[in-house]
BALOBA-1460 file (C-alpha; in Angstrom, 3 decimals):
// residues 289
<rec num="1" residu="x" x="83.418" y="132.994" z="106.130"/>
<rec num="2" residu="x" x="86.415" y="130.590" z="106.850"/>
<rec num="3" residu="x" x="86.071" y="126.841" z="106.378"/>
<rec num="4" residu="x" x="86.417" y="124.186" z="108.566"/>
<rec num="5" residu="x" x="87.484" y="120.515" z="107.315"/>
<rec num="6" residu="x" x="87.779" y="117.506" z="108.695"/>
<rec num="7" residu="x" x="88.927" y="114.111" z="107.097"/>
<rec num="8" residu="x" x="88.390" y="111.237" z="109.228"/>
<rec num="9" residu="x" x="90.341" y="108.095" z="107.956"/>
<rec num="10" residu="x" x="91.743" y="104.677" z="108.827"/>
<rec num="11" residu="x" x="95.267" y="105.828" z="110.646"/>
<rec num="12" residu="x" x="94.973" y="109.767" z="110.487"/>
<rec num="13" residu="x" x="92.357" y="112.675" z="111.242"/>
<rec num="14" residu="x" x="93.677" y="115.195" z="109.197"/>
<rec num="15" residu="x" x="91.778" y="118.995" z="109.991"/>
<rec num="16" residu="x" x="92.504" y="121.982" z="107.739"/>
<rec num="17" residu="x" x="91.215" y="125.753" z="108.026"/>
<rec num="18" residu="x" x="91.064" y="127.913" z="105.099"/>
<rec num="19" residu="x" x="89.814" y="131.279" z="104.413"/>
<rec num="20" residu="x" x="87.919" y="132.917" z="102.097"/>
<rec num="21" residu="x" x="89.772" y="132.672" z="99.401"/>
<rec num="22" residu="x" x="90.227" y="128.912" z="99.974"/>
<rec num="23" residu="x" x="93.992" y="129.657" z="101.100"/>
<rec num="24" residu="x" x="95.100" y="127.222" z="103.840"/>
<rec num="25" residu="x" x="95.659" y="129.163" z="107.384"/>
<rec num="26" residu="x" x="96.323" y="126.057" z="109.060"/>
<rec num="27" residu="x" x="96.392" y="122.374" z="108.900"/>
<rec num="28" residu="x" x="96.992" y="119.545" z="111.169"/>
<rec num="29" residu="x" x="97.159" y="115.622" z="111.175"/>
<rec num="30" residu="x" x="96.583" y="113.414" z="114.468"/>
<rec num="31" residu="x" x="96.818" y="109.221" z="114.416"/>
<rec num="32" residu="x" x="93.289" y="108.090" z="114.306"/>
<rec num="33" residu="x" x="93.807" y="105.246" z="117.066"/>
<rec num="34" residu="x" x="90.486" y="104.005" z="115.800"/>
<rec num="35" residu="x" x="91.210" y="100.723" z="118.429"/>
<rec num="36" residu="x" x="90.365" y="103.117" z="121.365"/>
<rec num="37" residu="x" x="87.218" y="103.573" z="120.359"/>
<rec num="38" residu="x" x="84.322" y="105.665" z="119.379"/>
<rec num="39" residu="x" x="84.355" y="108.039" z="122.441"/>
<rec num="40" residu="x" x="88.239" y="108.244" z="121.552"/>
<rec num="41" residu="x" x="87.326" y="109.372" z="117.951"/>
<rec num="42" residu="x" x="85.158" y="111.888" z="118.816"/>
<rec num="43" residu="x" x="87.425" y="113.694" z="121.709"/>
<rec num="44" residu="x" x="90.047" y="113.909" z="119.269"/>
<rec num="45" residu="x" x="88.505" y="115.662" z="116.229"/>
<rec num="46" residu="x" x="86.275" y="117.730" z="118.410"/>
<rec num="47" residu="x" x="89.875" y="118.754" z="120.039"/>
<rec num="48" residu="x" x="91.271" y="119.022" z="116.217"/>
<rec num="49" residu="x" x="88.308" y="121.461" z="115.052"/>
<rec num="50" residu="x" x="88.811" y="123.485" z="118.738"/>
<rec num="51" residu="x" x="92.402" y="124.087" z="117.740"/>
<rec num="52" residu="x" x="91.912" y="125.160" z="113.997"/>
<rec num="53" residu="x" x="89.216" y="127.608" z="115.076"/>
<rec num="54" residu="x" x="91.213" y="129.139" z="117.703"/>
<rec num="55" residu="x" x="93.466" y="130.408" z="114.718"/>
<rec num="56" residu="x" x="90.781" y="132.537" z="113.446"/>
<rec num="57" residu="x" x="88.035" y="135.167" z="115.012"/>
<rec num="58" residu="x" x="85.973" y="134.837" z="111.591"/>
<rec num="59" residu="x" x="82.553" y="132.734" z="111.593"/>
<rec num="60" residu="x" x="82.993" y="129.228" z="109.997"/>
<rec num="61" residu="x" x="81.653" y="126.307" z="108.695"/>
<rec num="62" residu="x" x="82.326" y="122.701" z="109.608"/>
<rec num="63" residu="x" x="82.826" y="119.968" z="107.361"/>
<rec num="64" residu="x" x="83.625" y="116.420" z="108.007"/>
<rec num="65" residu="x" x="84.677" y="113.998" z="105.646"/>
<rec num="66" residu="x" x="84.017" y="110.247" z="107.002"/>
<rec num="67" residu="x" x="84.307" y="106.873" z="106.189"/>
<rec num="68" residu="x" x="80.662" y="105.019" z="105.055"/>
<rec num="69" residu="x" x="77.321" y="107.570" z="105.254"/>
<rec num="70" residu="x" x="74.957" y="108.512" z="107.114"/>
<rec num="71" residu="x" x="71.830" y="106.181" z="107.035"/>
<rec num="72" residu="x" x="68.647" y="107.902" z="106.141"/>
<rec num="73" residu="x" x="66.469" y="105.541" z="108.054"/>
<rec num="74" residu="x" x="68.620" y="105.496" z="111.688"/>
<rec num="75" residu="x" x="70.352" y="108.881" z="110.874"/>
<rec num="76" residu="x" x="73.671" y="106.254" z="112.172"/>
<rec num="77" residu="x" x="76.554" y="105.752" z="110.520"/>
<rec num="78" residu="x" x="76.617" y="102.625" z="107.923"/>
<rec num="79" residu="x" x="78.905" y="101.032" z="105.404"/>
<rec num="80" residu="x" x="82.458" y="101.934" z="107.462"/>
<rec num="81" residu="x" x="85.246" y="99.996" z="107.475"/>
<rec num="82" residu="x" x="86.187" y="101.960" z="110.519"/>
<rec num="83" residu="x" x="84.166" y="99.659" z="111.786"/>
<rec num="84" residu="x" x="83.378" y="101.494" z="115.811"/>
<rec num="85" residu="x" x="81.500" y="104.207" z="113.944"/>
<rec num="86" residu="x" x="79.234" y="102.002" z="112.919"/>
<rec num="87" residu="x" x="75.841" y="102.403" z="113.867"/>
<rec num="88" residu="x" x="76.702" y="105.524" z="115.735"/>
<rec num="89" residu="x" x="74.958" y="108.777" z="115.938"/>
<rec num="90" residu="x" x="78.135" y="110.964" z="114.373"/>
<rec num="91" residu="x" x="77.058" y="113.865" z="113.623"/>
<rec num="92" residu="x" x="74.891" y="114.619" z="116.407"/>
<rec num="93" residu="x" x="77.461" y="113.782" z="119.085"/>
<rec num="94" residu="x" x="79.754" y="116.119" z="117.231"/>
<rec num="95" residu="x" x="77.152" y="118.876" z="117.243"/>
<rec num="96" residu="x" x="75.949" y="118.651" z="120.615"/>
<rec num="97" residu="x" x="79.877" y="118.909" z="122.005"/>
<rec num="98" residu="x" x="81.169" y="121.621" z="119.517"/>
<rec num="99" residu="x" x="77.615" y="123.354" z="119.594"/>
<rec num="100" residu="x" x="77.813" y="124.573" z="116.124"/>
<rec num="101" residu="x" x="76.661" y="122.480" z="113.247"/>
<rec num="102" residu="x" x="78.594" y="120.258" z="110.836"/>
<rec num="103" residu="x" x="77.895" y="118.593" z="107.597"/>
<rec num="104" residu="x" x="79.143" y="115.056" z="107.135"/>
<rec num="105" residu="x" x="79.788" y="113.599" z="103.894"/>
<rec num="106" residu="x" x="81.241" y="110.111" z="102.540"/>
<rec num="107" residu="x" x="84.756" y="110.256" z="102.109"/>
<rec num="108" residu="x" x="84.937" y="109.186" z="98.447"/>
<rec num="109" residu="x" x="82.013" y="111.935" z="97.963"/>
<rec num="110" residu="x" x="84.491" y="114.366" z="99.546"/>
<rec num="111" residu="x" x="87.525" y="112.942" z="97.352"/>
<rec num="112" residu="x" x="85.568" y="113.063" z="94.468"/>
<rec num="113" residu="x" x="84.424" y="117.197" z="94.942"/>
<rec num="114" residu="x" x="87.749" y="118.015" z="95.733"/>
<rec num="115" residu="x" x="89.323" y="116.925" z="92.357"/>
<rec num="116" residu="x" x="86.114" y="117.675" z="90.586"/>
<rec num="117" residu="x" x="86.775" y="121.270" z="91.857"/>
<rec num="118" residu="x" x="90.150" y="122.089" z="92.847"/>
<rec num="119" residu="x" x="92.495" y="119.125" z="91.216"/>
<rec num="120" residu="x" x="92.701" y="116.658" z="88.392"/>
<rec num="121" residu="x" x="88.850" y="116.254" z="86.888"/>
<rec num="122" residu="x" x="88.130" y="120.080" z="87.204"/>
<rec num="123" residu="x" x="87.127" y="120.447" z="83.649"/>
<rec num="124" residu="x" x="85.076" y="117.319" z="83.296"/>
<rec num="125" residu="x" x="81.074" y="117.434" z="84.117"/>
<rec num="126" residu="x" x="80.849" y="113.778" z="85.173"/>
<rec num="127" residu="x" x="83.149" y="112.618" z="87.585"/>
<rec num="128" residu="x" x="84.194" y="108.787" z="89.515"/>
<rec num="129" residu="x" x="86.226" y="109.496" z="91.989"/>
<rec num="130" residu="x" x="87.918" y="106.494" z="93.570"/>
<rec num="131" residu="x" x="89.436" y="105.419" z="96.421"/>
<rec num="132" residu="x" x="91.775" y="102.896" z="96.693"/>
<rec num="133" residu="x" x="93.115" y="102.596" z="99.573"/>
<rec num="134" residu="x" x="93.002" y="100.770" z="103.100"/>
<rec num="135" residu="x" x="89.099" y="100.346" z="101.179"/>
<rec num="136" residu="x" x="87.919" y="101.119" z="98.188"/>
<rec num="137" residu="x" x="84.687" y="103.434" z="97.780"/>
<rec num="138" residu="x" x="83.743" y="105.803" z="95.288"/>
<rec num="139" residu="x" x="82.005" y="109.114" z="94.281"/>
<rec num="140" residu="x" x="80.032" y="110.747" z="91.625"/>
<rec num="141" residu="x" x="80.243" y="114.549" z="90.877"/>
<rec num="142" residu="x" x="77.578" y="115.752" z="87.964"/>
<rec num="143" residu="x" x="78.406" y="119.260" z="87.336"/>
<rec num="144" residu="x" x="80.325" y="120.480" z="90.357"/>
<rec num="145" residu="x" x="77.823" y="118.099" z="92.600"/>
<rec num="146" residu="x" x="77.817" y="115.408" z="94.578"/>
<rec num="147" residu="x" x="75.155" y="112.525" z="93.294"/>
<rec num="148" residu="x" x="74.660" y="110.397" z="96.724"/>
<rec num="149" residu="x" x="71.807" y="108.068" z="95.113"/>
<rec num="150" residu="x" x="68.390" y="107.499" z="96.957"/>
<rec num="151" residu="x" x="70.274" y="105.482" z="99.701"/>
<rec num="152" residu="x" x="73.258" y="107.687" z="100.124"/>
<rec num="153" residu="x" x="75.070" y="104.689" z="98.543"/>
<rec num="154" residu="x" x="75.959" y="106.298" z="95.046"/>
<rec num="155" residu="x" x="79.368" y="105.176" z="94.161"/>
<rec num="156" residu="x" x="80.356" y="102.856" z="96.159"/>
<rec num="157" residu="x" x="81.756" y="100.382" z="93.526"/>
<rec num="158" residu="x" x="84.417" y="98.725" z="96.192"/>
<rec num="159" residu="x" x="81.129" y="96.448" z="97.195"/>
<rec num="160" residu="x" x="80.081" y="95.475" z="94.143"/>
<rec num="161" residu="x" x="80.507" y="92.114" z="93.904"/>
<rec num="162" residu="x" x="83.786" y="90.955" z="91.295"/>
<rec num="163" residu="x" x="83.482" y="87.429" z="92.137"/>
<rec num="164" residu="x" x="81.266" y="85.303" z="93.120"/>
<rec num="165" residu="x" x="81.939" y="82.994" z="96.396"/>
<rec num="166" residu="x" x="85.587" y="85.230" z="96.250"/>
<rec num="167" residu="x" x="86.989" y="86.285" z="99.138"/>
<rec num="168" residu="x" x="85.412" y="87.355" z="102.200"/>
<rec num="169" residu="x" x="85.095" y="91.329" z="103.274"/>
<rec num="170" residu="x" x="84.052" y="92.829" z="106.588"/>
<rec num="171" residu="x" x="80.364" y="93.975" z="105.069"/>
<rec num="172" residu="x" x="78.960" y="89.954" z="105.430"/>
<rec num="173" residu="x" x="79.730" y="89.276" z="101.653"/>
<rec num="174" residu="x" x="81.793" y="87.303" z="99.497"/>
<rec num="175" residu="x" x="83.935" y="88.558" z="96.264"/>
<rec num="176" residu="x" x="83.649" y="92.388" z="96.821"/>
<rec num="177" residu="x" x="86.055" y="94.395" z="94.544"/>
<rec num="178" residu="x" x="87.470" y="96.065" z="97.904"/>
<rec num="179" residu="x" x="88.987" y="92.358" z="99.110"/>
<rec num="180" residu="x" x="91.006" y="92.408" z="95.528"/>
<rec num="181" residu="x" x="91.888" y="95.972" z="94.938"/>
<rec num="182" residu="x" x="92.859" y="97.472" z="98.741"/>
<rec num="183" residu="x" x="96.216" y="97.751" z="99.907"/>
<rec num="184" residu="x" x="95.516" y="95.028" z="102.480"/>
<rec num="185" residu="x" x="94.307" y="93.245" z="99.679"/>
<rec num="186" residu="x" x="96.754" y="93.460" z="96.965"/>
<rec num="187" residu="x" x="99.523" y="93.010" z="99.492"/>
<rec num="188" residu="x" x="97.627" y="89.915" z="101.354"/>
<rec num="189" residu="x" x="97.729" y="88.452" z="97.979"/>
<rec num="190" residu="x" x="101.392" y="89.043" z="97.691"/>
<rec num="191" residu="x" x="102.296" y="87.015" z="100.583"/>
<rec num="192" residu="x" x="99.974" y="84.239" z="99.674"/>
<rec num="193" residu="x" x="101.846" y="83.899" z="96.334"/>
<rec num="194" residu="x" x="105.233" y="84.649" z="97.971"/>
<rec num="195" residu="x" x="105.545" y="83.929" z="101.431"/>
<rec num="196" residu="x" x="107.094" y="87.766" z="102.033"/>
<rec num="197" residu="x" x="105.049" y="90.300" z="103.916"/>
<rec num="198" residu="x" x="105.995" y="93.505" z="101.509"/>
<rec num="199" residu="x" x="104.759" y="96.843" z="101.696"/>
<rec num="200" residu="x" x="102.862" y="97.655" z="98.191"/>
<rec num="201" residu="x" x="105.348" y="100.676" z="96.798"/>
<rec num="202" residu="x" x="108.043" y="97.219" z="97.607"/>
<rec num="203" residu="x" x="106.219" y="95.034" z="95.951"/>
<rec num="204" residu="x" x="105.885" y="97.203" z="92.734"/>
<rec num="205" residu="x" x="109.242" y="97.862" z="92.700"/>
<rec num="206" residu="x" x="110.559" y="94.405" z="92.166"/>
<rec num="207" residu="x" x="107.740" y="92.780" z="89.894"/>
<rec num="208" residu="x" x="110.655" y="90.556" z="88.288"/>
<rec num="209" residu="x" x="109.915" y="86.695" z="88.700"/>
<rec num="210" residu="x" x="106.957" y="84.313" z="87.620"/>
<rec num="211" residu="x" x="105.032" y="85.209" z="90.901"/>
<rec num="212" residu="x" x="105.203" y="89.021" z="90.475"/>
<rec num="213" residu="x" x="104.191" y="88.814" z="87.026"/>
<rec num="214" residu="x" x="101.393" y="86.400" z="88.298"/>
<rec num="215" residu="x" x="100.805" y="89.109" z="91.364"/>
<rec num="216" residu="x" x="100.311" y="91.692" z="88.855"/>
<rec num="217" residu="x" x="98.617" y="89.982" z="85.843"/>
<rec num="218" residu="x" x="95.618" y="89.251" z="88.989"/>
<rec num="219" residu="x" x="95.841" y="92.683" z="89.845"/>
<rec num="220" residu="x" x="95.142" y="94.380" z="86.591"/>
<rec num="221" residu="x" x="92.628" y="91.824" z="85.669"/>
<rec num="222" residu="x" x="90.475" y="92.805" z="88.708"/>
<rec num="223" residu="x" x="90.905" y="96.486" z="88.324"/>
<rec num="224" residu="x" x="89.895" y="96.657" z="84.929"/>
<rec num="225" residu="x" x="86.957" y="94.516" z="85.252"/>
<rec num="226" residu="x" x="85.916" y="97.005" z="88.278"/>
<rec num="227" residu="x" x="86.451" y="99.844" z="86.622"/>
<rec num="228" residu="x" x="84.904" y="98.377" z="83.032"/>
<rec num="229" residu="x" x="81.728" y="97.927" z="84.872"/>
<rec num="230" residu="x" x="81.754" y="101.592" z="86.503"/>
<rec num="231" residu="x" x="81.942" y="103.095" z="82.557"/>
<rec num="232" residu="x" x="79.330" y="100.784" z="81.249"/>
<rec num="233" residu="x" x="77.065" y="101.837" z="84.475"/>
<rec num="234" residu="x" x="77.857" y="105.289" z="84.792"/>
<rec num="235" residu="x" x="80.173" y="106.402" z="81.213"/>
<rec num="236" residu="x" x="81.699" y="109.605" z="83.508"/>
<rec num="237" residu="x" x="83.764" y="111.954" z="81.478"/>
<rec num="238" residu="x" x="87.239" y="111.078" z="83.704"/>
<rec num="239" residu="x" x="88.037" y="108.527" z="86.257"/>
<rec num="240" residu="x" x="90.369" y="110.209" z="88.840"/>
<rec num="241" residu="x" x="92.155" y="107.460" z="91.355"/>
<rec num="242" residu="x" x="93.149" y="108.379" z="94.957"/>
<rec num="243" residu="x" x="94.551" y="105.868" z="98.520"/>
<rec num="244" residu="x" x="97.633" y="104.514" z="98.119"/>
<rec num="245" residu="x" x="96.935" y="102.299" z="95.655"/>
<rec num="246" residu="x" x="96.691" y="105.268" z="92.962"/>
<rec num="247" residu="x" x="100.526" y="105.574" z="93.126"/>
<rec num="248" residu="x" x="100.969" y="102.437" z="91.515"/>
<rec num="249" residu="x" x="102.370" y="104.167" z="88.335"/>
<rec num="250" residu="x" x="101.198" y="100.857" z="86.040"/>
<rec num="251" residu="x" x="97.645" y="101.298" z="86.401"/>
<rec num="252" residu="x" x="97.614" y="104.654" z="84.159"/>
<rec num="253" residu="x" x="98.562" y="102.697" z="81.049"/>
<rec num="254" residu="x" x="98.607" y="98.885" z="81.755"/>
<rec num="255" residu="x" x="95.612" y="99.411" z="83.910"/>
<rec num="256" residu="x" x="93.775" y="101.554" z="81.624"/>
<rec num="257" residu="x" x="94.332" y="99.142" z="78.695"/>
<rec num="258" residu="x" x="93.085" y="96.353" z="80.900"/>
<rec num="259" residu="x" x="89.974" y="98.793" z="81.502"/>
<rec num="260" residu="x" x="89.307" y="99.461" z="78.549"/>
<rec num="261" residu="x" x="89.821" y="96.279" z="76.952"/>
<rec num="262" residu="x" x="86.220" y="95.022" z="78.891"/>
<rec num="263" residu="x" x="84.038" y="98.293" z="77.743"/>
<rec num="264" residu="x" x="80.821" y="97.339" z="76.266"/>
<rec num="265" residu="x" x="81.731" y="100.317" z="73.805"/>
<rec num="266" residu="x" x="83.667" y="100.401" z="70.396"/>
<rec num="267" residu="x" x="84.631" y="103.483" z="71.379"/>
<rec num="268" residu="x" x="86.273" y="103.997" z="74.747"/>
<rec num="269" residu="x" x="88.628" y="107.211" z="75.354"/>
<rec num="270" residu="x" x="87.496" y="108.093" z="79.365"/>
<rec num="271" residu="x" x="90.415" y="109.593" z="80.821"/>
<rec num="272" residu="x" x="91.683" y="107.775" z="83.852"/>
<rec num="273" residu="x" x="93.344" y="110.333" z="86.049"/>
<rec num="274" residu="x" x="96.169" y="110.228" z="88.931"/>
<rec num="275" residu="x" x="94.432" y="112.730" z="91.698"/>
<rec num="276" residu="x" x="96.676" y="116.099" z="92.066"/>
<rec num="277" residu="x" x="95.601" y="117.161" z="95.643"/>
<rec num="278" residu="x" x="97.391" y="113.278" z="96.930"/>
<rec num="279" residu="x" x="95.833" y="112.368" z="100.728"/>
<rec num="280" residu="x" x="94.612" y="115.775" z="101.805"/>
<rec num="281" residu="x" x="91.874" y="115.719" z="98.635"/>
<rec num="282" residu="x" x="89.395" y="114.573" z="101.157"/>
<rec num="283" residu="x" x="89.608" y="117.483" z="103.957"/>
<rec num="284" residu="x" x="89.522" y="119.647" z="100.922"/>
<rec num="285" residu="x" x="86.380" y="117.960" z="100.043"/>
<rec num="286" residu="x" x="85.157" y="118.641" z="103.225"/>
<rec num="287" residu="x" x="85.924" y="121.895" z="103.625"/>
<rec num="288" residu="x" x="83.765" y="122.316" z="100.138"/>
<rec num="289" residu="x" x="80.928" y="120.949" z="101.675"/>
C-alpha cells in the first residue's frame, strides 16, 4: 500500500507519495496562503492529495500532519497558531470531500516520528522532538510511538510558561517559551535591541557588537531554561531540534551547555540533536502515521 502525506504549515503545504518501500514517487510544495482562509486551506490540500494519487493506481493511506490537535471534547481543531483552523472540523471536511479517510496528527508529533524513525533519534527509545520555528511545539516518541497525553497536549513545551507577566502570545497568555524562542520571536527581539529588521540566518551571522552579544546571551538563556525543564520533566534519551531556528549552528554546543548547566541532575549527557530529514521531517511523519 502507498502512503499519502500531508504537512500543513505556516507558509507551505508540502504533500509527498511514497511506496512501499517508503521510496518517494512524488512530492510537491504549494504556499499555504493561510490569509484566504479556511475554505482556501482545504481546496488546496484536497487538490494536493488529488494530484499525488493520480501518480499511482495502488490503494493508499492518508496522512496529515497539522498545526495544534484535534480536541477530544469538540473533535475541532485547538492550540494552532494557524489560527483559521481553529475550532474547525478538519478532518471531517477533508474526509467527506476526498471520501477516503485520513489520520491527522500534531505536527511536532509528526516531526518527532519521523526522526524517531527515519532520521537523527532513530536509535534512541525516548524521544523530544522540537520545533522551533514560526512556533515552537513539541513531541514525544516512547519506543517508535507517539505519546499524545490524555488531552492530546503531550509535548507541547512552546506554552509552558518561561516567564511570568513576559511577553504576550496568541494562546491568551503571558511569558510562553514560543514568544522567546520562535523566529518571529528571536528576530522581534533583534530589532527591539537594534533598530534593524534582520532575517535570523543575518542576524547570526554578524553577532559582533555589545547588542548581539546581548541578543544572544537572552537567547541561550531562554533556550536552556526551556529545554532544562523538558529533561527534568520528561529525561528523553535525545533531544532532536527542527524549524528554522534549529540551523542556528550555536545552540548544539553553546546551547547545550546553557541546557545543561540548569539540569536538576549531576549527571547530564542527553544528546541534543540537529534533525537530518530538515523541513520535509513532518510529511514524513505523516506519511508514518
Amino acid at each position: 500500500m502507498n502512503k499519502i502525506g500531508i504537512d500543513l504549515g505556516g507558509t507551505k503545504i508540502e504533500g509527498i507519495l511514497l511506496d512501499e518501500s517508503l521510496n518517494v514517487v512524488k512530492k510537491i510544495r504549494i504556499p499555504t496562503e493561510q490569509e484566504k482562509g479556511y475554505i482556501s486551506i482545504i481546496q488546496s490540500i484536497t487538490s494536493l492529495i488529488d494530484e499525488l494519487k493520480s501518480k499511482s493506481n495502488i490503494e493508499f493511506t492518508i496522512g496529515l500532519s497539522t498545526p495544534g490537535a484535534i480536541s477530544k471534547k469538540t473533535g475541532l481543531i485547538k492550540n494552532s497558531n494557524t489560527q483559521c483552523i481553529i475550532e474547525k472540523p478538519l478532518q471531517e471536511d477533508l474526509q467527506k470531500g476526498l471520501e477516503h479517510e485520513i489520520t491527522i496528527e500534531n505536527d511536532a508529533n509528526c516531526f518527532a516520528l519521523a526522526e524517531a524513525t527515519l532520521g537523527a533519534a532513530k536509535n534512541y527509545d525516548v524521544v523530544f522532538g522540537v520545533i522551533m520555528g514560526t512556533g515552537v511545539g513539541g513531541g514525544i516518541i516512547i519506543n517508535g510511538k507517539i505519546h499524545r497525553g490524555r488531552t492530546n497536549i503531550a509535548g507541547e513545551w512552546g506554552h509552558h510558561t518561561l516567564k511570568q507577566n513576559g511577553n504576550n502570545c496568541y494562546c491568551g497568555k503571558n511569558g510562553c517559551v514560543e514568544t522567546y524562542l520562535s523566529g518571529p520571536a528571536l528576530e522581534k527581539r533583534w530589532t527591539e535591541l537594534t533598530g534593524k529588521a534582520d532575517s535570523l540566518e543575518l542576524i547570526t551571522n554578524n553577532l559582533n557588537d555589545s547588542k548581539a552579544n546581548q541578543w544572544k546571551s537572552e537567547f541561550l538563556a531562554n533556550f536552556g531554561a526551556s529545554l532544562a525543564n523538558v529533561i527534568d520533566i520528561l529525561d528523553p534519551d535525545a533531544i532532536v531540534l527542527g524549524g528554522g531556528v534549529s540551523n542556528v549552528s550555536f545552540l548544539y554546543d553553546e546551547g547545550r551547555d546553557a541546557v545543561y548547566d540548569q539540569v536538576f541532575s549531576d549527571l547530564v549527557d542527553t544528546p541534543i540533536l540537529q534533525n537530518k530529514l530538515g523541513d520535509s521531517a513532518g510529511v514524513f511523519g505523516a506519511c508514518l502515521l
